[in-house]
BAFI-3210 file (N, C-alpha, C; in Angstrom, 3 decimals, decimal comma, padded with zeros to 6 digits):
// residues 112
n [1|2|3|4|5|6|7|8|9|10|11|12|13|14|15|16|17|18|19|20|21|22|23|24|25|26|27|28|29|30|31|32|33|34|35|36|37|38|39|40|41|42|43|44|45|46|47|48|49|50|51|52|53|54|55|56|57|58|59|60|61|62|63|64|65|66|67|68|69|70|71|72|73|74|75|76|77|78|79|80|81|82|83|84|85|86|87|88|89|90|91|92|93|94|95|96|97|98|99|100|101|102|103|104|105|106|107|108|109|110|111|112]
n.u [023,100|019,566|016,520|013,562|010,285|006,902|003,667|001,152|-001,875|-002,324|-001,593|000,943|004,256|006,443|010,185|012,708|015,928|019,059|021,554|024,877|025,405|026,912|029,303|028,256|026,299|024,589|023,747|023,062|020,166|019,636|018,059|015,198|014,395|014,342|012,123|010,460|010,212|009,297|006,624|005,195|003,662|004,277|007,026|008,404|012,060|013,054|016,231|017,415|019,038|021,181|024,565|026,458|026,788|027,827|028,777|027,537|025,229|024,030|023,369|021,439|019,305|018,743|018,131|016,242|014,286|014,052|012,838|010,640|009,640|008,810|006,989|004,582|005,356|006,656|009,322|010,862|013,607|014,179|015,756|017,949|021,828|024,137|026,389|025,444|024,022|025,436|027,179|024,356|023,955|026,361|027,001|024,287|021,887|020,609|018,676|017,930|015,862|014,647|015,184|014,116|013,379|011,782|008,564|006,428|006,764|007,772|005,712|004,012|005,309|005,338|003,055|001,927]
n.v [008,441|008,881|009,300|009,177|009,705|011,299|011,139|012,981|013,165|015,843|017,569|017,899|017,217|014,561|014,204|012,019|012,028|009,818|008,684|010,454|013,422|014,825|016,192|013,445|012,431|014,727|015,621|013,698|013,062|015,818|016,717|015,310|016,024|018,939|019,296|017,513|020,277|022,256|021,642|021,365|022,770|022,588|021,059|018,643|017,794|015,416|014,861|012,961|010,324|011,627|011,542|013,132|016,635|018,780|020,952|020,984|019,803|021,554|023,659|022,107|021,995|024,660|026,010|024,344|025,295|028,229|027,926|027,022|029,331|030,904|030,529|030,605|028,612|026,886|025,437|023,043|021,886|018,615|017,053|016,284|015,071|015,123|016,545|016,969|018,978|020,613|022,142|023,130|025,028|026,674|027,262|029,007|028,471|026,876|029,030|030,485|028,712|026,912|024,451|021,627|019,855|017,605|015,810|017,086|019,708|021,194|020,974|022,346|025,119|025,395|025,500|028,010]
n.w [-046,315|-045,432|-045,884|-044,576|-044,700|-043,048|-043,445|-040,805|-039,382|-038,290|-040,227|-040,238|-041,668|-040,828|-041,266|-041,399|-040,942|-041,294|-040,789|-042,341|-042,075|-044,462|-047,360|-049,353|-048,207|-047,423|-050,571|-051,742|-050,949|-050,992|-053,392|-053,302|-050,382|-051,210|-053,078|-051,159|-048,801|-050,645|-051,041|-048,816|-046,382|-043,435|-041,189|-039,768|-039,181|-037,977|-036,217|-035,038|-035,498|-037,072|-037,328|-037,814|-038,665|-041,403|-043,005|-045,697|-045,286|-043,193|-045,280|-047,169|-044,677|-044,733|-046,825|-047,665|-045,198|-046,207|-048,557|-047,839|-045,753|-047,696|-049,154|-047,020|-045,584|-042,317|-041,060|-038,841|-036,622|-035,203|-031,773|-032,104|-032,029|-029,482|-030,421|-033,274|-032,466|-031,265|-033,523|-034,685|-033,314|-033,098|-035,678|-036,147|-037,364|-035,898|-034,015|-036,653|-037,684|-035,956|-033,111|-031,521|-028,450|-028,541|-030,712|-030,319|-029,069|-030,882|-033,303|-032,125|-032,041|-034,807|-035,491|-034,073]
ca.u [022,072|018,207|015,338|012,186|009,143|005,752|002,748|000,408|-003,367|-002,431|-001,406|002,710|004,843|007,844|011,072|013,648|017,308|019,507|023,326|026,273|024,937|027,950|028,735|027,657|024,982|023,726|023,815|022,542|019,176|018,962|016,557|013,758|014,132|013,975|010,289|009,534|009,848|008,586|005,239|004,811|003,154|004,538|007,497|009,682|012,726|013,811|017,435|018,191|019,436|021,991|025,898|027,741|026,324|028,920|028,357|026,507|024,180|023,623|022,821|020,295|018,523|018,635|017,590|014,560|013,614|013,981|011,737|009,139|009,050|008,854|005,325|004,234|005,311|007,672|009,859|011,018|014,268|013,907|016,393|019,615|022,382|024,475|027,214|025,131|023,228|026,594|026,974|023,442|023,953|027,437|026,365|023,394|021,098|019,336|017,897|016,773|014,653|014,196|015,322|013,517|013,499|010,666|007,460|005,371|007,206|008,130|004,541|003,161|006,208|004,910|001,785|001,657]
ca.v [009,241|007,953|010,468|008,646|010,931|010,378|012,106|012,836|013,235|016,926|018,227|018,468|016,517|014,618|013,961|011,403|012,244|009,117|008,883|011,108|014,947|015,363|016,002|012,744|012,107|015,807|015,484|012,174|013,427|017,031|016,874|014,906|017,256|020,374|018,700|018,033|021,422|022,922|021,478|021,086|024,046|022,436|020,342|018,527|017,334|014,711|014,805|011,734|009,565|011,856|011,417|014,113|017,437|019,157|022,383|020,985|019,294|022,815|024,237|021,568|022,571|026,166|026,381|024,302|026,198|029,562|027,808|027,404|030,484|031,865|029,754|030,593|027,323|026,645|024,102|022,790|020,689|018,311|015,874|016,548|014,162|015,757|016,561|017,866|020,380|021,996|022,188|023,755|026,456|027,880|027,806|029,791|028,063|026,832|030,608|030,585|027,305|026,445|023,592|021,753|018,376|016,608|016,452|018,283|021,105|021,427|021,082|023,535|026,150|026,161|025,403|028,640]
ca.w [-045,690|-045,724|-045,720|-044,368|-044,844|-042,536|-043,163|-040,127|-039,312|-038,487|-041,393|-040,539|-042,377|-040,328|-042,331|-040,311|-041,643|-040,867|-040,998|-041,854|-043,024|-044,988|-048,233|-049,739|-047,238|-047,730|-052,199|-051,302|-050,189|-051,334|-054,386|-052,188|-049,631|-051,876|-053,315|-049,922|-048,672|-051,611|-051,260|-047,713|-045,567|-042,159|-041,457|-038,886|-039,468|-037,036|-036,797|-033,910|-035,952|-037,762|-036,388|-038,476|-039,370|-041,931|-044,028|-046,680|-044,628|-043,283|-046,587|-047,503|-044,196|-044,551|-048,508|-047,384|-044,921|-047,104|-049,562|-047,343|-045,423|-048,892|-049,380|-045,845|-044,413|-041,387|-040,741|-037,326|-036,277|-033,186|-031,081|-032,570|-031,109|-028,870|-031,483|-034,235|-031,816|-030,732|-034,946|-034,812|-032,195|-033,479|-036,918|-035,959|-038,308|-034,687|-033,996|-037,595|-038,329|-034,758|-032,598|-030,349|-027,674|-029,159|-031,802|-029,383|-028,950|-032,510|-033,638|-031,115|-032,199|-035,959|-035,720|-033,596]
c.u [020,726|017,357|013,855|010,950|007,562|004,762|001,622|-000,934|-003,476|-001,719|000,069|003,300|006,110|008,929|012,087|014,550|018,190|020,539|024,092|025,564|026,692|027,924|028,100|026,260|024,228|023,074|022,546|020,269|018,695|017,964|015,269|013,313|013,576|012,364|009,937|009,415|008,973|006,422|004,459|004,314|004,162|005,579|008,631|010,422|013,474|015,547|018,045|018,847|020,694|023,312|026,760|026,703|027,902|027,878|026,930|024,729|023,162|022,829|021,693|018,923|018,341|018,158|016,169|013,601|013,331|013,078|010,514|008,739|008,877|007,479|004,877|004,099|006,126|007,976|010,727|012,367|013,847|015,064|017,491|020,402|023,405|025,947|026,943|024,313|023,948|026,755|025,690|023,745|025,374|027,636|025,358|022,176|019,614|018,102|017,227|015,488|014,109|014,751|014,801|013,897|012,640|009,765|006,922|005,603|007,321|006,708|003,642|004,082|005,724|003,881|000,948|001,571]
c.v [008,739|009,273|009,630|009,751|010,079|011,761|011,822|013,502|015,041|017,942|018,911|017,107|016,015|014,019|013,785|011,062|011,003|009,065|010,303|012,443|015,546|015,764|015,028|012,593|013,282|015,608|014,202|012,195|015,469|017,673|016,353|015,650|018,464|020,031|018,842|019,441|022,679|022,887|021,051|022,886|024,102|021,165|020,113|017,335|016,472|014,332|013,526|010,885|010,125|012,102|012,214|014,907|018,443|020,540|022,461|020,586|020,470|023,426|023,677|022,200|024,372|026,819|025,651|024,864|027,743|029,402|027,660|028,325|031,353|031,743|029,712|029,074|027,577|024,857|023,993|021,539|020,058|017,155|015,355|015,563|015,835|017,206|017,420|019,193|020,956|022,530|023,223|025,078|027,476|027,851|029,112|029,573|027,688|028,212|030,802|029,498|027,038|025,017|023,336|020,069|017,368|017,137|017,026|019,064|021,813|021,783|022,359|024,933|026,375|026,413|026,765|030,518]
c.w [-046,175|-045,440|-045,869|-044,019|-044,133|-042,904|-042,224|-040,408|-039,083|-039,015|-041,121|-040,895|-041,469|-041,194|-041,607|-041,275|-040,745|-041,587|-041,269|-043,169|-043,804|-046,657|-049,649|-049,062|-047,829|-049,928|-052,456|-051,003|-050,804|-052,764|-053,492|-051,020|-049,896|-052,041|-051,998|-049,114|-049,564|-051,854|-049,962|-046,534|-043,422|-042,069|-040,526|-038,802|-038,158|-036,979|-035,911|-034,450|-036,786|-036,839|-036,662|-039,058|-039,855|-042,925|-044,899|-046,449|-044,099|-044,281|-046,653|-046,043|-044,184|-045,933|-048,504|-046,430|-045,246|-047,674|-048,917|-046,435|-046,473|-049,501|-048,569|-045,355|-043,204|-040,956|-039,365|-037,067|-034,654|-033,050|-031,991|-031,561|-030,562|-030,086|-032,590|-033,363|-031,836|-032,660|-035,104|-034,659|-033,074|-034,603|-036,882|-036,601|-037,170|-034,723|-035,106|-038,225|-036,814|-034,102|-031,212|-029,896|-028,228|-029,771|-031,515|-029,533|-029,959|-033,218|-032,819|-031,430|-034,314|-035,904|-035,003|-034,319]
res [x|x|x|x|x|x|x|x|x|x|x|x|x|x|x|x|x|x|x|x|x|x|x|x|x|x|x|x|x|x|x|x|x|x|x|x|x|x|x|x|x|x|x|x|x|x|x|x|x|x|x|x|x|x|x|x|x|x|x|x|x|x|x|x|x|x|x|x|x|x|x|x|x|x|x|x|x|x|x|x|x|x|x|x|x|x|x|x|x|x|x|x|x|x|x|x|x|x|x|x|x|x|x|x|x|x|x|x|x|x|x|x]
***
C-alpha cells in the first residue's frame, strides 16, 4: 500500500491510497495517515487506485476521520473502484465520511 500526499493552493489536503487496503496494506500506512489527519483541517482521500478494501482498511479510514471531525476538520473519499465502493456502501462508512465521483465534488461537499 503507498500513501502519496499533495498539498493544494486551497487549503485541502489530497491523500492517493494505492494498492491492496488490507491488513498489511492498511498497518502499512496507518501511522502517516493518523499524522495526516491529525493535523489537517480538510482532506481527500483519493481511493482509484485501491483494488481491495478489507476491514482494516476500513478502520484506518474511519479513526481518521473521527480524529478530524473531533478538530473541526472533514474528510472526503472520491472515485472508489467499482469493488471497493460496493465495500463502502454496505459497510456504511460511505454515509459517514462521504463519497464522492471526483475532486470537485468532494471539495465543494467539505468545504461547504
Amino acid at each position: 500500500m503507498n500513501l502519496t500526499i499533495e498539498e493544494t493552493s486551497i487549503a485541502v489536503t489530497k491523500a492517493i491510497l494505492s494498492g491492496r487496503m488490507d491488513i498489511d496494506g492498511a498497518l502499512s500506512v496507518d501511522m502517516r495517515f493518523s499524522v495526516l489527519a491529525g493535523g489537517r483541517r480538510k482532506l481527500v482521500v483519493d481511493l482509484s487506485e485501491v483494488t481491495f478494501m478489507a476491514s482494516m482498511g476500513l478502520r484506518t479510514l474511519m479513526l481518521s476521520a473521527k480524529t478530524m471531525a473531533a478538530n473541526g476538520g472533514r474528510m472526503a473519499l472520491i472515485n472508489p473502484q467499482p469493488s471497493v465502493a460496493k465495500v463502502l456502501e454496505s459497510s456504511g462508512i460511505g454515509a459517514l465520511i462521504g463519497v464522492y465521483p471526483d475532486w470537485d465534488s468532494a471539495v465543494a461537499a467539505i468545504s461547504g
